[in-house]
N, CA, C and O of each residue as an XYZ file, in Angstrom:
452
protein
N     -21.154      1.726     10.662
C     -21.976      0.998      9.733
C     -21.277     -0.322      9.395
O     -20.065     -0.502      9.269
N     -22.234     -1.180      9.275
C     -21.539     -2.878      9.232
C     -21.335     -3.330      8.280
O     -22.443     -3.653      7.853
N     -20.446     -3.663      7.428
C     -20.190     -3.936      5.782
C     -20.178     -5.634      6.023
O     -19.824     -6.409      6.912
N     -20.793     -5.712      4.660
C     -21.211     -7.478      4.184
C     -19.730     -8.101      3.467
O     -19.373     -7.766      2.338
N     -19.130     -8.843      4.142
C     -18.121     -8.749      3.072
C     -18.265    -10.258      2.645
O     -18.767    -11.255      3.165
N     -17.545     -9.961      1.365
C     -17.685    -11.280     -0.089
C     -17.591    -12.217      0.286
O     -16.854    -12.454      1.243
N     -18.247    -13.053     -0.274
C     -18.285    -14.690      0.112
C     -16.893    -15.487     -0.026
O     -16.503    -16.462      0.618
N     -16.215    -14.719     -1.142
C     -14.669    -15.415     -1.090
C     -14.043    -14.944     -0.345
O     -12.873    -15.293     -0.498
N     -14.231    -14.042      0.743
C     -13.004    -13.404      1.524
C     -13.619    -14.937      2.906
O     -12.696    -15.268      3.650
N     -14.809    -15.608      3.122
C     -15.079    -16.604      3.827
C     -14.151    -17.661      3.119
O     -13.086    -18.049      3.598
N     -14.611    -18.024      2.082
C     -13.461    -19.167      1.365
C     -12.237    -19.309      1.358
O     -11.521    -20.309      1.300
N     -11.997    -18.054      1.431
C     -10.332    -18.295      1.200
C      -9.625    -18.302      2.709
O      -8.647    -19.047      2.767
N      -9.988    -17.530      4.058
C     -10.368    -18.145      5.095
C     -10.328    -19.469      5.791
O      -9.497    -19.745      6.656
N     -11.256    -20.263      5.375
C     -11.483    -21.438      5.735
C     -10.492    -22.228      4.711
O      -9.645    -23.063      5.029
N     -10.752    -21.838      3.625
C      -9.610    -22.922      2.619
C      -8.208    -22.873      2.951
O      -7.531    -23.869      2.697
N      -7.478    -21.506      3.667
C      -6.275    -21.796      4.068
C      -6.155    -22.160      5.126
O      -5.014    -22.595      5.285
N      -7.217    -22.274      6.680
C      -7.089    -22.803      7.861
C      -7.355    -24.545      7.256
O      -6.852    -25.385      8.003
N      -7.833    -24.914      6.434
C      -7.848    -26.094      6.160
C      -6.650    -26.861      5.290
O      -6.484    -28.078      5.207
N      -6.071    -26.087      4.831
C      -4.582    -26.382      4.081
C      -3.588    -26.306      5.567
O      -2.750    -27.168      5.829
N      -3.818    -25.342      6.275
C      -2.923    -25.262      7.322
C      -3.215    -26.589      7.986
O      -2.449    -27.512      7.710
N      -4.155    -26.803      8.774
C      -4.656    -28.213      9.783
C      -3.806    -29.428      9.005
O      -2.917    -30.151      9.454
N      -4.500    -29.379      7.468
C      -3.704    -30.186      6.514
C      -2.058    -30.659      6.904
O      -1.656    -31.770      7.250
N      -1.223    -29.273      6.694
C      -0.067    -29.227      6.442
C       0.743    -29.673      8.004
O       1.759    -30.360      8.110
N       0.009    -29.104      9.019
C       0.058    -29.590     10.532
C      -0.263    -31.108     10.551
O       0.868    -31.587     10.466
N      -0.636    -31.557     10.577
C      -1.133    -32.914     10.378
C       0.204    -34.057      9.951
O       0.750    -34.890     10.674
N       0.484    -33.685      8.365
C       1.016    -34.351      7.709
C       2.380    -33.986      7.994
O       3.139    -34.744      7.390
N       3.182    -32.841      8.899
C       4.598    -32.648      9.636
C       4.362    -33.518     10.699
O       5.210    -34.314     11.102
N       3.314    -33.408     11.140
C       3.355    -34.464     12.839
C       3.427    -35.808     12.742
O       3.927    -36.458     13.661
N       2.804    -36.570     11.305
C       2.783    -38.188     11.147
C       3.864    -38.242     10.618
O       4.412    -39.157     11.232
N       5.198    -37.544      9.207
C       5.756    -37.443      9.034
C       7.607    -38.031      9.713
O       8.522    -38.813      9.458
N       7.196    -36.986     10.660
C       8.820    -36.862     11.355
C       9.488    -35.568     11.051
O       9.345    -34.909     10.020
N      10.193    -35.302     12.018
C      10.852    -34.143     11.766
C      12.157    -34.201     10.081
O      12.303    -33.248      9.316
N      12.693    -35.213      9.985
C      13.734    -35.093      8.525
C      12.935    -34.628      7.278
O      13.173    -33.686      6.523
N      11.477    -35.935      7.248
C      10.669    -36.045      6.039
C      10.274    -34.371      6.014
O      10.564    -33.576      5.120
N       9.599    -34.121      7.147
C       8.819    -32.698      7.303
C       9.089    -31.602      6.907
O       8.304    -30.794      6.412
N      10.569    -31.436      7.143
C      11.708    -30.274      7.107
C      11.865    -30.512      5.359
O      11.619    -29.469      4.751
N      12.201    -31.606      4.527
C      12.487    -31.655      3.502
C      10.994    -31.246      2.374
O      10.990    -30.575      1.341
N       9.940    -31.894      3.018
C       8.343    -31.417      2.440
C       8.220    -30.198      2.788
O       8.056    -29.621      1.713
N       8.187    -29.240      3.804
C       8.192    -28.410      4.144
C       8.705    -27.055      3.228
O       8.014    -26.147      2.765
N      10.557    -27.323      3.124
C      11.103    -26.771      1.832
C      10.750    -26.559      0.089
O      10.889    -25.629     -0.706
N      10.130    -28.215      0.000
C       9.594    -27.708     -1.365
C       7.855    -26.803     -1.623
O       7.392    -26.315     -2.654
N       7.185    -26.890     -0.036
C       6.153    -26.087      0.085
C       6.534    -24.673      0.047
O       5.852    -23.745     -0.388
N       7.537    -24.630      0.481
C       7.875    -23.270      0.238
C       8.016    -22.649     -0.832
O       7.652    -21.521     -1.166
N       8.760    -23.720     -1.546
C       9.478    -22.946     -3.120
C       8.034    -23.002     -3.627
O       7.843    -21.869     -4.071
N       7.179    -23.550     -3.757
C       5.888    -23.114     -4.518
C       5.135    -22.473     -4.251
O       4.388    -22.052     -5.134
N       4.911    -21.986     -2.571
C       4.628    -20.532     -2.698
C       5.271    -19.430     -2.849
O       4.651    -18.573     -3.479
N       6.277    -19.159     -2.497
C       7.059    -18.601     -3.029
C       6.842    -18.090     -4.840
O       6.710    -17.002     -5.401
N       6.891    -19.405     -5.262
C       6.481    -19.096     -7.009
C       4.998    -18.372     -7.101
O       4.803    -17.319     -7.709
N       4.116    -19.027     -6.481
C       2.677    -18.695     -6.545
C       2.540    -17.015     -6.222
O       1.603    -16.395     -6.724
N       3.453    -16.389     -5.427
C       3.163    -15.488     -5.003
C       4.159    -13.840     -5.817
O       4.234    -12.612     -5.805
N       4.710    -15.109     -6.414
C       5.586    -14.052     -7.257
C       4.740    -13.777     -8.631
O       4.581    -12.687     -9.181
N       4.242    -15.049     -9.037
C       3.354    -14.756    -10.260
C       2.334    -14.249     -9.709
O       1.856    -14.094    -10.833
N       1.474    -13.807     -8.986
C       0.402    -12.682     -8.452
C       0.810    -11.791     -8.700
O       0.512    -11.208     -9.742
N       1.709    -11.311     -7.781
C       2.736    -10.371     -7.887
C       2.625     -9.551     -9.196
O       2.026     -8.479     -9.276
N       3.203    -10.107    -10.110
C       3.916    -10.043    -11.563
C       2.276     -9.540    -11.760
O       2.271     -8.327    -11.969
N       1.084    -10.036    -11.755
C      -0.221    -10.007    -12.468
C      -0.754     -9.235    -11.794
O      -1.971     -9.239    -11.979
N      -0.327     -8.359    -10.879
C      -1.045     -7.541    -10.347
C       0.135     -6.005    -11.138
O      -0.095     -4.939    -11.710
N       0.834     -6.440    -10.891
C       1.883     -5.384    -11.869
C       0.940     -4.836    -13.371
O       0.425     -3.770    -13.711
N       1.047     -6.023    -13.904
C       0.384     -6.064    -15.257
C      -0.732     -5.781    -15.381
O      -1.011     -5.163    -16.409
N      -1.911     -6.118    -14.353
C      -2.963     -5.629    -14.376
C      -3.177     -3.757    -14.146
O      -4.010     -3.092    -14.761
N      -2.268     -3.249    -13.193
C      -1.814     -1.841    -12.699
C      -1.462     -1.347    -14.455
O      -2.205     -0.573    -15.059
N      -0.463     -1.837    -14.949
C      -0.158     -0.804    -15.567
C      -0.956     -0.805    -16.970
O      -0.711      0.013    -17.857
N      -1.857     -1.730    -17.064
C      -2.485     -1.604    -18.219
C      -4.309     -0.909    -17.798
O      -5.177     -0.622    -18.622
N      -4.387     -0.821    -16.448
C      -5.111      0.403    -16.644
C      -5.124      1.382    -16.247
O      -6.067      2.089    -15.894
N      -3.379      1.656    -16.260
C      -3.043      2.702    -16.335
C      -3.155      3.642    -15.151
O      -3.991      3.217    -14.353
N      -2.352      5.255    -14.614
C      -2.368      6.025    -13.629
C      -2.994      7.204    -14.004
O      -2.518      8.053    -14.757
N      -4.326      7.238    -13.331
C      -4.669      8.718    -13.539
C      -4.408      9.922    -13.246
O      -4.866     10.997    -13.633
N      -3.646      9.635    -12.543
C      -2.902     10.667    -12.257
C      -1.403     11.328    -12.780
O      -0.942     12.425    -12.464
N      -0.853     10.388    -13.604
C       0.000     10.027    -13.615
C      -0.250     10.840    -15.248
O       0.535     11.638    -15.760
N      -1.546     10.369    -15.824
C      -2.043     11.202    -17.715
C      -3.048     11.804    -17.073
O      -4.172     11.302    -17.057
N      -2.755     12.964    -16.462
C      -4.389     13.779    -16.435
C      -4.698     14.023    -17.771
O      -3.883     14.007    -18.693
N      -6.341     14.333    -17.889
C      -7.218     14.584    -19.262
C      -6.289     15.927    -19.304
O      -5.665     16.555    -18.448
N      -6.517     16.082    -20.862
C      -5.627     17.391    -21.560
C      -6.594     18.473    -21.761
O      -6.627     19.358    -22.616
N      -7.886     18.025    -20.135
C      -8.861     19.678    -20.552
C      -8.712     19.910    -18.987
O      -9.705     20.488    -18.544
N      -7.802     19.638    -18.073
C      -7.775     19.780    -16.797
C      -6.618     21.085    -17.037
O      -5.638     21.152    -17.780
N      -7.211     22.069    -16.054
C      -6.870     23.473    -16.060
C      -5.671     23.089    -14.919
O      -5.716     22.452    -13.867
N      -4.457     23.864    -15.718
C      -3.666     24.188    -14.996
C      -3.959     24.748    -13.586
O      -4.913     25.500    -13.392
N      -2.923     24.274    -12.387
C      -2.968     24.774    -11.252
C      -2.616     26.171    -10.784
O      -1.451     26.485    -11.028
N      -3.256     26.963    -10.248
C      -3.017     28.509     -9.704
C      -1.908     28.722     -9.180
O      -1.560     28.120     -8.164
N      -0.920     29.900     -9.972
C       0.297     30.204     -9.242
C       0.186     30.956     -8.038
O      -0.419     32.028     -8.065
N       0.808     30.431     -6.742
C       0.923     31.175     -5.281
C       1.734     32.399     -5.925
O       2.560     32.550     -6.826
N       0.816     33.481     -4.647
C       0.720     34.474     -4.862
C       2.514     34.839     -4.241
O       3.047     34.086     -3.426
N       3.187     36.016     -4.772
C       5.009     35.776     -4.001
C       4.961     36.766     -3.146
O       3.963     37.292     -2.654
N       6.026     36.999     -2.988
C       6.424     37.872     -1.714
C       6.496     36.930     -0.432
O       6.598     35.703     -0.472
N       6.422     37.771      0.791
C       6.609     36.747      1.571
C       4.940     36.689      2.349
O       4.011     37.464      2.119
N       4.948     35.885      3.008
C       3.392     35.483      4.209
C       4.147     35.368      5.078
O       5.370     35.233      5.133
N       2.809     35.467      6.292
C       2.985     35.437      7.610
C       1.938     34.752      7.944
O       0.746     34.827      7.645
N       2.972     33.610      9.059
C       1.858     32.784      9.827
C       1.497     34.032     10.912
O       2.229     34.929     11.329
N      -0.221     33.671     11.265
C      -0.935     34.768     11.767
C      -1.308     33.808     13.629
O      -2.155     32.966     13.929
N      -0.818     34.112     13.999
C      -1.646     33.874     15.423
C      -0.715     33.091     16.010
O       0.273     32.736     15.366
N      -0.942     32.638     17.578
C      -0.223     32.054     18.560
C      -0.091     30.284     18.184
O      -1.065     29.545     18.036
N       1.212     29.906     18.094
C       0.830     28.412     17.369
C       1.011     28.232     16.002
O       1.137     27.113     15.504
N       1.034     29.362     15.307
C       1.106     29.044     13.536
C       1.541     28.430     12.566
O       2.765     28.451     12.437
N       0.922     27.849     11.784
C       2.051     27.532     10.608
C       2.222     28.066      9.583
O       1.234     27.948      8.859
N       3.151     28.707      9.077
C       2.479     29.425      7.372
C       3.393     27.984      6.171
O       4.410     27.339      6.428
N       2.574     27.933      5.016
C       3.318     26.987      4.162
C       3.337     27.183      3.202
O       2.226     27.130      2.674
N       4.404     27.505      2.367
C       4.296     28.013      0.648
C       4.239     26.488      0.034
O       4.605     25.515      0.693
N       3.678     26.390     -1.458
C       3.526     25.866     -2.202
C       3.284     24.050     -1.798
O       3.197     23.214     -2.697
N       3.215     23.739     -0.531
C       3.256     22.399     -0.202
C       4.521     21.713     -0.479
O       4.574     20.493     -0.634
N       5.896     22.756     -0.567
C       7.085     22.253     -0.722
C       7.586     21.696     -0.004
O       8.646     21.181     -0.361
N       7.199     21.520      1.153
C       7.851     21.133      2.246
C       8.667     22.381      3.207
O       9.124     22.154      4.328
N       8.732     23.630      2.557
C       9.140     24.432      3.524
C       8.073     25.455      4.665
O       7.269     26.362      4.448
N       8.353     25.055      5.396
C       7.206     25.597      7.091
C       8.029     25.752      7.894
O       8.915     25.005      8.310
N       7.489     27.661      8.352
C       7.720     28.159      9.271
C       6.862     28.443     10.381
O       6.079     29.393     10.404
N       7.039     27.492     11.430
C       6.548     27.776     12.637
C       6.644     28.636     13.750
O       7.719     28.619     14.350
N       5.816     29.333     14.128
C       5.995     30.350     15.075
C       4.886     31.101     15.606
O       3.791     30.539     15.626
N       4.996     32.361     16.071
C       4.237     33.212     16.160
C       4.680     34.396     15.381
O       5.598     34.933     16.001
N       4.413     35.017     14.295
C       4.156     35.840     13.674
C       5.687     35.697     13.005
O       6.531     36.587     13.120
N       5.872     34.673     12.422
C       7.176     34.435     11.554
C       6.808     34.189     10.388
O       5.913     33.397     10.095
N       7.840     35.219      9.178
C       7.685     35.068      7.865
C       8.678     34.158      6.868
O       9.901     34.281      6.792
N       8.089     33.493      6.344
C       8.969     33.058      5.319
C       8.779     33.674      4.005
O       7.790     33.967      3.334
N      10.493     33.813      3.802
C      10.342     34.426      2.262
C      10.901     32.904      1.100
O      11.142     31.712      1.286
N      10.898     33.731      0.065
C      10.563     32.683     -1.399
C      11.885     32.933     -1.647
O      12.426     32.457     -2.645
């Protein structure tokens, strides 16, 4: 399925191939000393530009907050796995307790708790 995408994702697009042509342009009439020295302070301001995004995307994150992070205080506790040990069942298996990261692979191999 073919998604429409935003008119600023076109703008911003074309507005930086046109800053680029720009910036190409004005290194080539330049000279290599002038270029290299313009060049450097283009940097330090993106550089800045991209750190303050940065920073505002931080700020924007944490002020609305992780939902996951405060579940609602009517969300039911999660079901305790059942103990003892399991067995992966069949040729190929995996058995996996609690999503701990511990898995035993095999054919008819048990892990205990």
């Amino acid at each position: 399925m073919a998604t429409r995408k935003s008119p600023w994702v076109w703008i911003s697009v074309v507005a930086a191939g046109l800053v680029a042509g720009a910036l190409g342009t004005i290194f080539t009439v330049l000279g290599l000393e002038e270029a290299d020295r313009l060049a450097s302070v283009v940097g330090v301001f993106a550089t800045l530009g991209g750190l303050v995004v940065s920073v505002y995307g931080v700020v924007l994150a944490r002020r609305q907050g992780n939902p996951q992070r405060n579940p609602p205080s009517s969300a039911a506790p999660s079901p305790k796995p059942p103990e003892g040990p399991f067995t992966a069942q069949g040729e190929r298996s995996v058995a996996v307790r609690d999503n701990s990261g511990v898995i035993q692979t095999g054919d008819g191999s048990t892990a205990q708790r």
